[in-house]
PQR file with spaces between the fields and no chain letter, atoms N, CA, C, O and H, PARSE charges and radii, in Angstrom:
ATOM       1  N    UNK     1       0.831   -1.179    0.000 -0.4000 1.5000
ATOM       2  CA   UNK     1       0.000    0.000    0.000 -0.0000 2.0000
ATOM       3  C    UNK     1       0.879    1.247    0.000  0.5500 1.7000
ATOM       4  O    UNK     1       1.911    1.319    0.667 -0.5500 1.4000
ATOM       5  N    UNK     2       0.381    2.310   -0.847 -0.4000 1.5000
ATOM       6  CA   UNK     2       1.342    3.514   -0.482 -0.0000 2.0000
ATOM       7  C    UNK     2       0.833    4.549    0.014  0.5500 1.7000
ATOM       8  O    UNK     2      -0.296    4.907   -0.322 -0.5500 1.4000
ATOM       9  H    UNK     2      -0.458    2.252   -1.389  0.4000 1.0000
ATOM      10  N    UNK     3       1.666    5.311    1.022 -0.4000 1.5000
ATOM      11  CA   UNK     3       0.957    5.996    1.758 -0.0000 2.0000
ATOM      12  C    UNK     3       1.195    7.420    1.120  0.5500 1.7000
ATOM      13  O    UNK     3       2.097    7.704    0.332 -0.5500 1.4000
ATOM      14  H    UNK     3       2.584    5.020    1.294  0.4000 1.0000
ATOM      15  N    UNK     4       0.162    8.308    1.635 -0.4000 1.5000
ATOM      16  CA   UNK     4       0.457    9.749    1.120 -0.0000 2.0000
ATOM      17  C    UNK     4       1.008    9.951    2.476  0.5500 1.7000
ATOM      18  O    UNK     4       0.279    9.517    3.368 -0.5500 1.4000
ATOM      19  H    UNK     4      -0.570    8.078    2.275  0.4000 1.0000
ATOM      20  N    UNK     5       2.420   10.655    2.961 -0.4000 1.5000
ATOM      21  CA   UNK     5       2.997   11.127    4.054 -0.0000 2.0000
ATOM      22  C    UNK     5       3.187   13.052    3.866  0.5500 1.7000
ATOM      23  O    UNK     5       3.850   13.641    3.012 -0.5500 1.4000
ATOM      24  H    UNK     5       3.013   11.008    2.237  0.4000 1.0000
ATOM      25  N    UNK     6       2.350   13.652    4.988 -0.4000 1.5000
ATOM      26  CA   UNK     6       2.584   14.992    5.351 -0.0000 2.0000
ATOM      27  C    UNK     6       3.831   14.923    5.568  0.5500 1.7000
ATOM      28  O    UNK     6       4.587   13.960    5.434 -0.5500 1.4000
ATOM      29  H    UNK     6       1.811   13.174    5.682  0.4000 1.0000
ATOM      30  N    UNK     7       4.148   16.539    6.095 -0.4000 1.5000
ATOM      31  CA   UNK     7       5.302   16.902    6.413 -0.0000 2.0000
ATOM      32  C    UNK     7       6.021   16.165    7.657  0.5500 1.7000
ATOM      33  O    UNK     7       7.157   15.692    7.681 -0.5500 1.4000
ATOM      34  H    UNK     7       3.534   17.320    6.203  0.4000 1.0000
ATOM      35  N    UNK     8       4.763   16.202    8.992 -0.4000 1.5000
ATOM      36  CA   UNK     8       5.526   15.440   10.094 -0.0000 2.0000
ATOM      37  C    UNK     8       5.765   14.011    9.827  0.5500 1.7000
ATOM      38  O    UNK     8       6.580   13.421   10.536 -0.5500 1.4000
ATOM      39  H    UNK     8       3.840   16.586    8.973  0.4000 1.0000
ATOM      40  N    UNK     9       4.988   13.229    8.640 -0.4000 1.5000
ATOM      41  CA   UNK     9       5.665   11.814    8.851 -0.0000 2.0000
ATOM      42  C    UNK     9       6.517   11.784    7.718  0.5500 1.7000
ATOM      43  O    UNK     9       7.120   10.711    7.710 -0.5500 1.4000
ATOM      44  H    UNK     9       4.326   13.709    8.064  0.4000 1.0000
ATOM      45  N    UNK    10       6.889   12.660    6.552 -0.4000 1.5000
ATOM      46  CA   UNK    10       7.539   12.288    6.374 -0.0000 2.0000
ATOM      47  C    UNK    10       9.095   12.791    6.976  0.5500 1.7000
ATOM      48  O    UNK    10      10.165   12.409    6.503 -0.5500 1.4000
ATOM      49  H    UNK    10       6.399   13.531    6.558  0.4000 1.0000
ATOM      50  N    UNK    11       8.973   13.513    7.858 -0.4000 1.5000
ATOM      51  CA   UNK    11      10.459   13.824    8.758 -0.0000 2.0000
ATOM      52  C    UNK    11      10.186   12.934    9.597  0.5500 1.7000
ATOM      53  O    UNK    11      11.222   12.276    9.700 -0.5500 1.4000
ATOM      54  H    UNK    11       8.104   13.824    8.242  0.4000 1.0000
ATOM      55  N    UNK    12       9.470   12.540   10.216 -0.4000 1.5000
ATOM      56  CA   UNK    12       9.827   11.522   11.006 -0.0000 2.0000
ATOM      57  C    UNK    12      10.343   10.476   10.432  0.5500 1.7000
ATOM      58  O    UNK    12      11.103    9.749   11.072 -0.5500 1.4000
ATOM      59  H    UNK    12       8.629   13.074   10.132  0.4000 1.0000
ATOM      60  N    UNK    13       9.982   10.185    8.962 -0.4000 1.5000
ATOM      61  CA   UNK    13      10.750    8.738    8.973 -0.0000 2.0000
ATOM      62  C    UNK    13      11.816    8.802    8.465  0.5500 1.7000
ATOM      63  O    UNK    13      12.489    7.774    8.541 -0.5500 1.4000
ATOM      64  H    UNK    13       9.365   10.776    8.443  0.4000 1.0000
ATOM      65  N    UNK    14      12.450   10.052    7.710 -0.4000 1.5000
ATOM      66  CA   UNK    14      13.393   10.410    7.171 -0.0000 2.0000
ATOM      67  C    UNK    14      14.676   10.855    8.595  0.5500 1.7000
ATOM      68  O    UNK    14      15.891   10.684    8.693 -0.5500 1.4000
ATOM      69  H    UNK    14      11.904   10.887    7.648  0.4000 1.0000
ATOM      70  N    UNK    15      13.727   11.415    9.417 -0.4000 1.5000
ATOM      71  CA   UNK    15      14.488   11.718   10.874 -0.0000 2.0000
ATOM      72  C    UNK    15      14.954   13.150   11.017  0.5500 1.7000
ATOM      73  O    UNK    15      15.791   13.416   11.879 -0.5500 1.4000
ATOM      74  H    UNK    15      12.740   11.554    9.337  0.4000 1.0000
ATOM      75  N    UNK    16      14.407   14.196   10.132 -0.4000 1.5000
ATOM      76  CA   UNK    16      14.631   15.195   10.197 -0.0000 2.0000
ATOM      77  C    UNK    16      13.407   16.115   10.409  0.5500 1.7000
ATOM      78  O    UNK    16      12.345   15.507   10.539 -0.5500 1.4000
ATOM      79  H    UNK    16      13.727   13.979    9.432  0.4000 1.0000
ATOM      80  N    UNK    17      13.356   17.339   10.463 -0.4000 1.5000
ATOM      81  CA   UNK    17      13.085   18.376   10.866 -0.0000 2.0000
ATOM      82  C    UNK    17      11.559   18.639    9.963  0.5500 1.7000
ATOM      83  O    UNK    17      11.238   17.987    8.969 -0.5500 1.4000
ATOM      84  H    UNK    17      14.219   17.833   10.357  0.4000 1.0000
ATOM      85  N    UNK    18      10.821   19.648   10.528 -0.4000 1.5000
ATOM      86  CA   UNK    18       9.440   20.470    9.389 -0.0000 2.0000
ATOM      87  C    UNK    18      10.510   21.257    8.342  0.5500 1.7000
ATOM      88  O    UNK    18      10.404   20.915    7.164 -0.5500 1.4000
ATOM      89  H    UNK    18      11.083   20.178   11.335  0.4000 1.0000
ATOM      90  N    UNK    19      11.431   22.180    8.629 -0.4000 1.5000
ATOM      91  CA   UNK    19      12.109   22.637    7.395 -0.0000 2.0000
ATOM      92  C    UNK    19      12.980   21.935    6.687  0.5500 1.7000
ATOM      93  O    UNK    19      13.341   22.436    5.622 -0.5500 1.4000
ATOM      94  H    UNK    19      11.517   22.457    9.586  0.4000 1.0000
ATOM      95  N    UNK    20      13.487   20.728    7.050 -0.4000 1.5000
ATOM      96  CA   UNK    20      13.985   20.142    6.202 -0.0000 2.0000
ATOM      97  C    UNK    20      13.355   19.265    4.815  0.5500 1.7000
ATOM      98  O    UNK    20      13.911   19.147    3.723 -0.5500 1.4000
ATOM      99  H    UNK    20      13.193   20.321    7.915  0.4000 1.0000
ATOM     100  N    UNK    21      11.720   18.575    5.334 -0.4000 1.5000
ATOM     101  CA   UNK    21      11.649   18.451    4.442 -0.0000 2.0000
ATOM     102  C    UNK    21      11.163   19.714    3.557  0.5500 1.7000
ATOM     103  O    UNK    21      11.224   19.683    2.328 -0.5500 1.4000
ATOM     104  H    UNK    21      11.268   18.671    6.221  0.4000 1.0000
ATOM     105  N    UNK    22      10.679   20.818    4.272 -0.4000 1.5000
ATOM     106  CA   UNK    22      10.369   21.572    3.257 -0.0000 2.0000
ATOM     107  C    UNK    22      10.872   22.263    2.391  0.5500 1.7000
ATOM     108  O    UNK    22      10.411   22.804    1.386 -0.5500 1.4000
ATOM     109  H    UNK    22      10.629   20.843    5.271  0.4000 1.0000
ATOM     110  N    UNK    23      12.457   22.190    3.110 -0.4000 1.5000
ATOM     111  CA   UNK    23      13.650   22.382    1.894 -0.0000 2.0000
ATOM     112  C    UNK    23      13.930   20.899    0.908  0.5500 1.7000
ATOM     113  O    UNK    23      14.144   21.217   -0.262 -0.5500 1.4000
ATOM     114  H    UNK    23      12.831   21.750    3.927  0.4000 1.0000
ATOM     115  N    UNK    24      13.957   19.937    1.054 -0.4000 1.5000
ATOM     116  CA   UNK    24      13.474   18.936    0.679 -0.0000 2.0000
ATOM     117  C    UNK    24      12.667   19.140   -1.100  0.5500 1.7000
ATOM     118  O    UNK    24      13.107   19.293   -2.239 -0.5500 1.4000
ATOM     119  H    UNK    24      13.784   19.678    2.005  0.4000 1.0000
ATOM     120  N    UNK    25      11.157   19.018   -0.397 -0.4000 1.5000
ATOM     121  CA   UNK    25      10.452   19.509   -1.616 -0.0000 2.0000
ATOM     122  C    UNK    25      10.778   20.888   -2.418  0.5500 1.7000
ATOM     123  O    UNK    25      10.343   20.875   -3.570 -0.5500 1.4000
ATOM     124  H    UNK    25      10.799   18.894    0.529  0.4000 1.0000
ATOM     125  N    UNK    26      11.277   21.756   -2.136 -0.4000 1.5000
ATOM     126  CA   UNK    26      11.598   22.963   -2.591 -0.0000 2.0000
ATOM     127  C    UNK    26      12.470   22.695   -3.518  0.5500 1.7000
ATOM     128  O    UNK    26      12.151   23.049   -4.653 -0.5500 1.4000
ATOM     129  H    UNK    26      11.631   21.767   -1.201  0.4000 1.0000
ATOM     130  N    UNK    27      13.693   22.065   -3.353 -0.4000 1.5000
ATOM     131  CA   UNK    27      14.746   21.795   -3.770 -0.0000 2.0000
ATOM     132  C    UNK    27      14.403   20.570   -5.134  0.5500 1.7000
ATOM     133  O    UNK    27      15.150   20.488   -6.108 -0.5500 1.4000
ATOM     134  H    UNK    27      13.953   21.777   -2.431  0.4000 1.0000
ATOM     135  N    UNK    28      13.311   19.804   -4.981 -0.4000 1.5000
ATOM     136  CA   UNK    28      12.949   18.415   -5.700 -0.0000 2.0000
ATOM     137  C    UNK    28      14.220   17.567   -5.330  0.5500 1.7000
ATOM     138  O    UNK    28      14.130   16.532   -5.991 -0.5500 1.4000
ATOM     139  H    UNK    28      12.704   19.871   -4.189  0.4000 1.0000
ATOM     140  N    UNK    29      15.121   17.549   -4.731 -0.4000 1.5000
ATOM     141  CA   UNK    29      15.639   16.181   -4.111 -0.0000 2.0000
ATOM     142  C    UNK    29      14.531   15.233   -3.881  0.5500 1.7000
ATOM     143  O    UNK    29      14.505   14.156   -4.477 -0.5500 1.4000
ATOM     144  H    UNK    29      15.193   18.390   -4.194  0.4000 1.0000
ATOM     145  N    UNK    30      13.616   15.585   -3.042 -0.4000 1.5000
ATOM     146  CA   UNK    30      12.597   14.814   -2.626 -0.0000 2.0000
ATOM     147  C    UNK    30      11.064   15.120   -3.307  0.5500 1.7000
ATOM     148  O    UNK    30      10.480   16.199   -3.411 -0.5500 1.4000
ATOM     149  H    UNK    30      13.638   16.459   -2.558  0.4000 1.0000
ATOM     150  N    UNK    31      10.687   13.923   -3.681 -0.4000 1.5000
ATOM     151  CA   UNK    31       9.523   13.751   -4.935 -0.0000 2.0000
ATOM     152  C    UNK    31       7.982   14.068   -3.847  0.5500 1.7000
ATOM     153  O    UNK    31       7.837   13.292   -2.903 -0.5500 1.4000
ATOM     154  H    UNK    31      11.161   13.047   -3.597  0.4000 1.0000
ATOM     155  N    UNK    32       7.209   14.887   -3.991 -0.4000 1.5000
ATOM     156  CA   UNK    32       5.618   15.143   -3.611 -0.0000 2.0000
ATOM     157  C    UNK    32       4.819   15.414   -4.544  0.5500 1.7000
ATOM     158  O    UNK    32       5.186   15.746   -5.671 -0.5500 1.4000
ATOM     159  H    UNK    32       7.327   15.517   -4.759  0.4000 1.0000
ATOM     160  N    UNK    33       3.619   15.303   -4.172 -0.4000 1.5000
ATOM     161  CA   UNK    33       2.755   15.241   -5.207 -0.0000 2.0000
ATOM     162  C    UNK    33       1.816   16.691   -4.091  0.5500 1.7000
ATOM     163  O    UNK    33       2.171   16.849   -2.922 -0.5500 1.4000
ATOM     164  H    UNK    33       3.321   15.033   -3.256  0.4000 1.0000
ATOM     165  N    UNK    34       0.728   17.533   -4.685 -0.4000 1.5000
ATOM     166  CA   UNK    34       0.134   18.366   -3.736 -0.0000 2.0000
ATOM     167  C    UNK    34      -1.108   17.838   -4.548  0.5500 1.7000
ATOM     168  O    UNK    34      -1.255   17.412   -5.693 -0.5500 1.4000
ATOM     169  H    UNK    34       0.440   17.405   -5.634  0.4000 1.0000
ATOM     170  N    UNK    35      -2.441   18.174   -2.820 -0.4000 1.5000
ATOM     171  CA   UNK    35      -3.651   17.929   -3.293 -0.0000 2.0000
ATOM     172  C    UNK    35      -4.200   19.234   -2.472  0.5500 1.7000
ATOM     173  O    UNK    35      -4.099   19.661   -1.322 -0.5500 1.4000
ATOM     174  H    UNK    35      -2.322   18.520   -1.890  0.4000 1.0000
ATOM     175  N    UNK    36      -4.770   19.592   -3.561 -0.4000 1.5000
ATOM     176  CA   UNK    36      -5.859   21.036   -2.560 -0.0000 2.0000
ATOM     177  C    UNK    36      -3.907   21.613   -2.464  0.5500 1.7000
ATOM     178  O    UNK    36      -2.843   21.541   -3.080 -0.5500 1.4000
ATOM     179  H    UNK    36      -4.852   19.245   -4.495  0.4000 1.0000
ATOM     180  N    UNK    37      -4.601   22.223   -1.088 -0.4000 1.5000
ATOM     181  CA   UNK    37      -2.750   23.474   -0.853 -0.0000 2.0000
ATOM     182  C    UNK    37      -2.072   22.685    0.280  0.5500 1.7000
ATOM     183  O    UNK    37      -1.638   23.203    1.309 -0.5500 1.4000
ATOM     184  H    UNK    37      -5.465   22.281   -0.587  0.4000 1.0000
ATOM     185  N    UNK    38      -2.025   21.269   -0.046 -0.4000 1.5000
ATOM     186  CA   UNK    38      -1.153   20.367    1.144 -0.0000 2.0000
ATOM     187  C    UNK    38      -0.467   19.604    0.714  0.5500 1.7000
ATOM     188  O    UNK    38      -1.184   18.846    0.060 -0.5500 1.4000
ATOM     189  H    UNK    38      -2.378   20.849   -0.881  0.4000 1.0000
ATOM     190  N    UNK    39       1.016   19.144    0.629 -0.4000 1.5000
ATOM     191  CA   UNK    39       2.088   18.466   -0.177 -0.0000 2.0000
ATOM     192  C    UNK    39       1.777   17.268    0.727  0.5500 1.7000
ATOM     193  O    UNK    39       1.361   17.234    1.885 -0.5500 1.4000
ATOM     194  H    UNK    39       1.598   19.760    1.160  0.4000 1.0000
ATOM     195  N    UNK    40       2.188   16.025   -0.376 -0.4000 1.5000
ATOM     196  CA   UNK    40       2.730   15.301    0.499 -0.0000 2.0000
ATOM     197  C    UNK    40       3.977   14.415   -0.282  0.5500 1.7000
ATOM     198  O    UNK    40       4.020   14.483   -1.511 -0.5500 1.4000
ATOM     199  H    UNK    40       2.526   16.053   -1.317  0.4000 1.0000
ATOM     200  N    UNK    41       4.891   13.665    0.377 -0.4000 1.5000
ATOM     201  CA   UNK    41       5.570   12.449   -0.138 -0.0000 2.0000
ATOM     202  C    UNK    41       5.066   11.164   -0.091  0.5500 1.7000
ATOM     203  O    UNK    41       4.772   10.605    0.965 -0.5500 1.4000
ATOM     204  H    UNK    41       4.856   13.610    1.375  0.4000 1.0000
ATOM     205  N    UNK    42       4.963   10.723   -1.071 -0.4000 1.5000
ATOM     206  CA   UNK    42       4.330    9.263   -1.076 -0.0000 2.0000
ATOM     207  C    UNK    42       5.586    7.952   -0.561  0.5500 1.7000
ATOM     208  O    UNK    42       6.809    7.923   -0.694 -0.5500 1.4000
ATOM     209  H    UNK    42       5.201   11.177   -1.929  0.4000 1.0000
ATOM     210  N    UNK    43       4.841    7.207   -0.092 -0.4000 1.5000
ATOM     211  CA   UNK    43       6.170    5.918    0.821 -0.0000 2.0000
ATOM     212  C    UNK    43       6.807    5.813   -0.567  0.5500 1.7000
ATOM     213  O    UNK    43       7.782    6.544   -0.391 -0.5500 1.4000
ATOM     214  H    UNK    43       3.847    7.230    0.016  0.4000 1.0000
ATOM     215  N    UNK    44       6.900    5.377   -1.855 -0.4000 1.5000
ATOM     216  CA   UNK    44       7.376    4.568   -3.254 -0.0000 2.0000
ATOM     217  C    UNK    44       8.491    6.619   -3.281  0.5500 1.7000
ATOM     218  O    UNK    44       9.580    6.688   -3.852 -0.5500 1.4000
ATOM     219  H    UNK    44       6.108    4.783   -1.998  0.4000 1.0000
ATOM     220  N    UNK    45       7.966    7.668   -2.700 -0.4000 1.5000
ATOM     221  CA   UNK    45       8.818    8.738   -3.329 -0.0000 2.0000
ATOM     222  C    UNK    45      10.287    8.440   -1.885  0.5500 1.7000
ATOM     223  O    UNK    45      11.447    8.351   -2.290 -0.5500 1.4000
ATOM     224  H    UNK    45       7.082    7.611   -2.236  0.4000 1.0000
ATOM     225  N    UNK    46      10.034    8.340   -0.528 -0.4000 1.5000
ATOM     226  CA   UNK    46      10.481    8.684    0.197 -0.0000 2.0000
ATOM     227  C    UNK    46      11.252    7.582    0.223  0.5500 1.7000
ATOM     228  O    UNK    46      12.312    7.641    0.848 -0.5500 1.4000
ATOM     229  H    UNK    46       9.093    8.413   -0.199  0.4000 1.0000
ATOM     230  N    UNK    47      10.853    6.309   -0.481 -0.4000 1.5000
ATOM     231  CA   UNK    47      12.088    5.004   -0.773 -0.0000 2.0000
ATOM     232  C    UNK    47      13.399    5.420   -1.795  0.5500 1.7000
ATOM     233  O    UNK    47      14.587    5.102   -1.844 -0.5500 1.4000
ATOM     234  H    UNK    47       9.993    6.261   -0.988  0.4000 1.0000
ATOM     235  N    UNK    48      12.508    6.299   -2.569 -0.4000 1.5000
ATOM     236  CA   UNK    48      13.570    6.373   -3.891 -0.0000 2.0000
ATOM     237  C    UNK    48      14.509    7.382   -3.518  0.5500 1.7000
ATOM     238  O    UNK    48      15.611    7.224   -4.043 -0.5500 1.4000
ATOM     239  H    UNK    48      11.543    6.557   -2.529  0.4000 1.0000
ATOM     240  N    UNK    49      14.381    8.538   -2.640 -0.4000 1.5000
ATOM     241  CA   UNK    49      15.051    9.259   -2.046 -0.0000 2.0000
ATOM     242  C    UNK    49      16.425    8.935   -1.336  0.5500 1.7000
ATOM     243  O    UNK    49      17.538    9.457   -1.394 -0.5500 1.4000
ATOM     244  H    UNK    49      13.485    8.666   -2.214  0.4000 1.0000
ATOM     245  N    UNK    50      15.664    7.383   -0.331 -0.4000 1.5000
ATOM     246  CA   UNK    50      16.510    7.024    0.651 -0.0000 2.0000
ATOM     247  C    UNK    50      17.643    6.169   -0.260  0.5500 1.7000
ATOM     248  O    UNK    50      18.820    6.260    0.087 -0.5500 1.4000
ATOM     249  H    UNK    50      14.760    6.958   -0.284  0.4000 1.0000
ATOM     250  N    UNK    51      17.345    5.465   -1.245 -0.4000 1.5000
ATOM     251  CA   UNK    51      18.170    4.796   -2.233 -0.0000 2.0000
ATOM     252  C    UNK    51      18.895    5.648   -3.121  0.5500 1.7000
ATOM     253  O    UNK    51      19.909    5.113   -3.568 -0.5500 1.4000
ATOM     254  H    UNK    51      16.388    5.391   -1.527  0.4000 1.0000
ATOM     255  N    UNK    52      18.618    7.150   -3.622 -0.4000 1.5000
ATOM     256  CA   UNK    52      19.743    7.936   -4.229 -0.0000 2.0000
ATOM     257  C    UNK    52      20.704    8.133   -3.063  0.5500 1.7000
ATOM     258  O    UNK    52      21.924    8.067   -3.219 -0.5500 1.4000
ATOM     259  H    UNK    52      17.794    7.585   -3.259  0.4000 1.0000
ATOM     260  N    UNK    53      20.122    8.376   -1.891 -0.4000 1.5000
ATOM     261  CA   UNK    53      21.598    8.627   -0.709 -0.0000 2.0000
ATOM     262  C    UNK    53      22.378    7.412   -0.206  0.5500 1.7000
ATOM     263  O    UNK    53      23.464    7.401    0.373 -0.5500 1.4000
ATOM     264  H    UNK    53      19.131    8.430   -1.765  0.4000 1.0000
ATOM     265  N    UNK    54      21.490    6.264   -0.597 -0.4000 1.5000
ATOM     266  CA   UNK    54      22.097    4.942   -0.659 -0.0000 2.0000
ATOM     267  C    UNK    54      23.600    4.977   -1.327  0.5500 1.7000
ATOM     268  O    UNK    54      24.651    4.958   -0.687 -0.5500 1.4000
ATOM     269  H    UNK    54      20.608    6.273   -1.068  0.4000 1.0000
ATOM     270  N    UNK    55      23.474    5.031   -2.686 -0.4000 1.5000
ATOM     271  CA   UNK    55      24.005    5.087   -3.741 -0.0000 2.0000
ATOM     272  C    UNK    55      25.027    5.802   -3.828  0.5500 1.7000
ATOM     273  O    UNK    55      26.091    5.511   -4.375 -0.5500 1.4000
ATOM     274  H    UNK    55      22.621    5.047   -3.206  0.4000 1.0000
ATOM     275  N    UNK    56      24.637    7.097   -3.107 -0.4000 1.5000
ATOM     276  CA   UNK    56      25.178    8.226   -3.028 -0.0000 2.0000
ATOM     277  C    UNK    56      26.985    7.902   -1.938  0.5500 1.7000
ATOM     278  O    UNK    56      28.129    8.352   -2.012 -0.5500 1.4000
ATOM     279  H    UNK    56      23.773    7.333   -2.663  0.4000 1.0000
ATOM     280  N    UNK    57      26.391    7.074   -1.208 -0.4000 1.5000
ATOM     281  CA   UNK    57      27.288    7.274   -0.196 -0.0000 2.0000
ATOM     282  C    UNK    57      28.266    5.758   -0.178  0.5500 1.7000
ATOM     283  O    UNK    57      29.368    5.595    0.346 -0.5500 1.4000
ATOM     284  H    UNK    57      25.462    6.708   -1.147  0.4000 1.0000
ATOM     285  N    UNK    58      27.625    4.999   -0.760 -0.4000 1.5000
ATOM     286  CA   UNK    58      28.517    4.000   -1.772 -0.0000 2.0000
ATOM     287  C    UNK    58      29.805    4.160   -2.193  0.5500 1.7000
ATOM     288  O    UNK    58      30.317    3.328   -2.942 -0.5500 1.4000
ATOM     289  H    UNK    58      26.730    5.131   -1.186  0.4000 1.0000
């Protein structure tokens, strides 16, 4: 199932901050989709994220 994640879960699972992800989405490092005037990251965006820093640090 994929979840639509707000701002607090998706820092929580990422482990950072409300401005981080919102530098985050700002930046498009990190993939959201918005509905109405509320972003969110979907679990399939916040995997692919965690696997470019995977990669990254490889």
């Amino acid at each position: 199932m994929n979840k639509n994640n707000d701002h607090s879960e998706t820092g929580a699972r990422l482990g950072v901050s409300r401005s981080v992800v919102f530098a985050l989405w700002a930046s498009g490092e990190l993939g959201s989709v918005k509905i109405g005037r509320r972003r969110f990251s979907t679990d399939r965006q916040i995997d692919a994220y965690l696997s470019r820093l995977e990669q990254a640090s490889a």
